[in-house]
N, C-alpha and C positions, 0 to 999 in steps of 0.2 A: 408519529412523524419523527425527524429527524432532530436532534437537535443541533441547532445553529450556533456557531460560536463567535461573534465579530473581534477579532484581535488587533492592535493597531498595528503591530508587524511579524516579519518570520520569528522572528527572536522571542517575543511574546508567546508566541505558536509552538515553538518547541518548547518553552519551559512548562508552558501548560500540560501538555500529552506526555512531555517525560517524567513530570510528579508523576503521573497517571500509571506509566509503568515503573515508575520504581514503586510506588506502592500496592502494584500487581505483585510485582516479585517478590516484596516484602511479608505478603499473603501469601504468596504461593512458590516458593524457592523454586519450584521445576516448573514454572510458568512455561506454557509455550507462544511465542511472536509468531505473527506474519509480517514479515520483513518486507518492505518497498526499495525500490534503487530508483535513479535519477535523484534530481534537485531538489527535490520538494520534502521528503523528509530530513534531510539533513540536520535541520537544528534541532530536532527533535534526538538523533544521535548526538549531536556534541552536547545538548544538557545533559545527555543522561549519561555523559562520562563524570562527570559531578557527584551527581547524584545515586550514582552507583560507585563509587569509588571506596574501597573497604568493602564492598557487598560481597557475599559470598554469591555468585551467580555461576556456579560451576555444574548448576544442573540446569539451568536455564537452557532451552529448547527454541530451535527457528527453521521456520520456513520461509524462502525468499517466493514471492509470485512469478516470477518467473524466468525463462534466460532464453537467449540466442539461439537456434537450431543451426549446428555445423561452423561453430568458433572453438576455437581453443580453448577450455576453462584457464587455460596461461594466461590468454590475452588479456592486458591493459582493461577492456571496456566488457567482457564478459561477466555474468552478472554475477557469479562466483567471484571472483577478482575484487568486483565491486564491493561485495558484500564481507569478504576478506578486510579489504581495505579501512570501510567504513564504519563498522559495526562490530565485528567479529576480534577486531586484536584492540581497536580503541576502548572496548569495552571488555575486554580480557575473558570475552565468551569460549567455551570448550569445541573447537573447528569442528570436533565429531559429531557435534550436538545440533549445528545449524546448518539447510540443506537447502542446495538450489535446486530445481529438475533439471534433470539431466540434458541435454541437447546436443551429446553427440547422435550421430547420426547411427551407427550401429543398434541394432535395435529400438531405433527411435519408436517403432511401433507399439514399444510395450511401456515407456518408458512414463509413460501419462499415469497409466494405473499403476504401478509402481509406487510413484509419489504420492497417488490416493492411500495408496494399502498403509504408506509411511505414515502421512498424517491420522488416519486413523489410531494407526498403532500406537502414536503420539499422545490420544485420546482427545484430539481436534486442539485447534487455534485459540487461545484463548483473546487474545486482543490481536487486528487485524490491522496494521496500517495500508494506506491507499494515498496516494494521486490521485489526479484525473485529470486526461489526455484533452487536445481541444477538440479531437473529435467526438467524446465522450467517453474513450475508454477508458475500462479501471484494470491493472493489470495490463494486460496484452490482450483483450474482448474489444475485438473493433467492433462497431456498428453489423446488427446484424446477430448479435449471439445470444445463442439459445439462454433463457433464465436459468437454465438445466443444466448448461454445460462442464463437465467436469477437467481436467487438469486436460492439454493438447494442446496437437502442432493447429497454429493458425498461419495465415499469412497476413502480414503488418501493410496497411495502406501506405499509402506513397506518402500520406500527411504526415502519421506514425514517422516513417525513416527518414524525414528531412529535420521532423522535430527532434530528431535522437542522434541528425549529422554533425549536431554540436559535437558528440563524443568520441568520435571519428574523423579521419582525413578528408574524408567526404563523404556525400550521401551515397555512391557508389557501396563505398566500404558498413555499410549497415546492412545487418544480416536481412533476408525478404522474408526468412520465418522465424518463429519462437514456436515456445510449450509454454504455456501458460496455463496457471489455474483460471478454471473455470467459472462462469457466473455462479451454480450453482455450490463449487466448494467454499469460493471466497462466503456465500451466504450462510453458509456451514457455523463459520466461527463465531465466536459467545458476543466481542463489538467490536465493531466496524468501527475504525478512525478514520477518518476524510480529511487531508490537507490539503486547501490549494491558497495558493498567492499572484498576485496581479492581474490589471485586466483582459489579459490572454486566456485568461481561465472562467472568468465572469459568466462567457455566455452557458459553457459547460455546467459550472457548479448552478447556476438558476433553472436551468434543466433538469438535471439530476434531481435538484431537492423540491422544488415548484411546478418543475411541466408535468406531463404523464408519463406513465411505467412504460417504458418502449423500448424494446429490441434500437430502434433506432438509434436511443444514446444509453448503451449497455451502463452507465452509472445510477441511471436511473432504479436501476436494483435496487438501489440501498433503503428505496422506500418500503421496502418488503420485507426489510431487517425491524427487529424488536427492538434494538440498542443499536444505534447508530449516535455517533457524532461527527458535524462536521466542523474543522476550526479551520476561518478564512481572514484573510486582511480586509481591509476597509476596497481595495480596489479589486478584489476578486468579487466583493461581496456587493461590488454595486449594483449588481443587473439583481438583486432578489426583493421582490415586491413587499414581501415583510417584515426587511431587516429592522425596520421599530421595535417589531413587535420580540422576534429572537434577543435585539440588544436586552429590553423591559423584561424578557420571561429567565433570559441569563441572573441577569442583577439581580433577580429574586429566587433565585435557584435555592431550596434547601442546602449547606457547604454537605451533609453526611452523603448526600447523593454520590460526589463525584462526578468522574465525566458520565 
């Protein structure tokens, strides 16, 4: 099973996960990231400008999950952009080394395997962060997607682009498709990090980590990983029936574990 991590807030949550990757990096100088966008990893970026400050991370490797189909990689909210923005220069990472998929539309046919052939070549994710959508998607996997599925164009539910019209002029202006990696890449990489915060996310994360493995709520994957962690606030984590027992098996956690 997963393990659960009750935190008392975002701030908490990022300092946690970012020890966690500076002493990936620390062990493995060409570490490679699954890189997340939106709100939820954030703090876990601004620790780890800290904590990698002096670091030598000039081989450090990233893959973002996923981007827009038919934005401008210029654009403001493109996930390139994004990941420029947020990760890539705050943390003085090498631009050639950290990679969105693609989503122009030229060749967008090929453009899914492409990004597989890369992460491969990469020799896989080594630490994967994740969200989780209120519909339950992880990445860009609405409800509905195959446990199989590898890097592709999906089309984003209507929930998806009103929840993402925050980044936007409107919900008009949110792309209707993405290329996202797939359930089955995301399960690919060595461990799955899970963030979520507040009760917006509650009924999601209690699903994914307590309900059953369903296509239904694509996060629910993660119970099919060997190393998963998930770290949540006290108001994400209220709908989960055994947050006693995660707080109790935490606190007694061997420290050489790790996450």
């Amino acid at each position: 099973m997963a393990e659960i991590v009750i935190v008392p807030d975002r701030a908490a949550a990022g300092a946690l996960v970012a020890d966690e990757i500076a002493a990936l990096i620390a062990r493995r100088p060409d570490a490679v990231l699954g890189l997340a966008t939106g709100s939820t990893p954030l703090p876990v970026y601004e620790a780890l400008r800290s904590r990698l400050a002096g670091a030598d991370v000039s081989r450090v490797r990233g893959f973002a999950l996923d981007e827009y189909v038919g934005i401008d990689p210029g654009h403001p909210e493109s996930y390139r952009s994004v990941i420029t923005r947020e990760v890539v220069r705050p943390l003085g990472l090498d631009p050639a080394r950290v990679r969105t998929p693609d989503g122009t539309l030229d060749g967008i046919e090929h453009h899914g395997e492409d990004y597989e052939e890369a992460i491969a070549h990469a020799g896989g994710v080594d630490l994967q962060l994740l969200g989780i959508g209120t519909t339950g998607h992880i990445g860009f996997n609405e409800p509905g997607s195959s446990f199989a599925s590898r890097t592709r164009v999906k089309t984003l539910t209507q929930q998806t682009r009103e929840d993402n019209a925050r980044f936007f002029d409107s919900v008009d202006d949110v792309p209707t498709h993405c290329i996202t990696q797939g359930l089955g890449t995301i399960l690919d990489a060595r461990h799955l990090v899970l963030l979520a915060f507040g009760e917006g996310k509650a009924a999601a994360v209690a699903g994914a980590v307590e309900g059953p493995v369903t296509s239904s709520l694509p996060g629910s994957a993660i119970q099919l990983h060997p190393h998963v962690t998930v770290v949540v606030d006290e108001s994400a984590a209220s709908r989960l029936a055994h947050a006693d027992y995660y707080r109790y098996a935490y606190a007694r956690k061997p420290a050489w574990q790790g996450l």
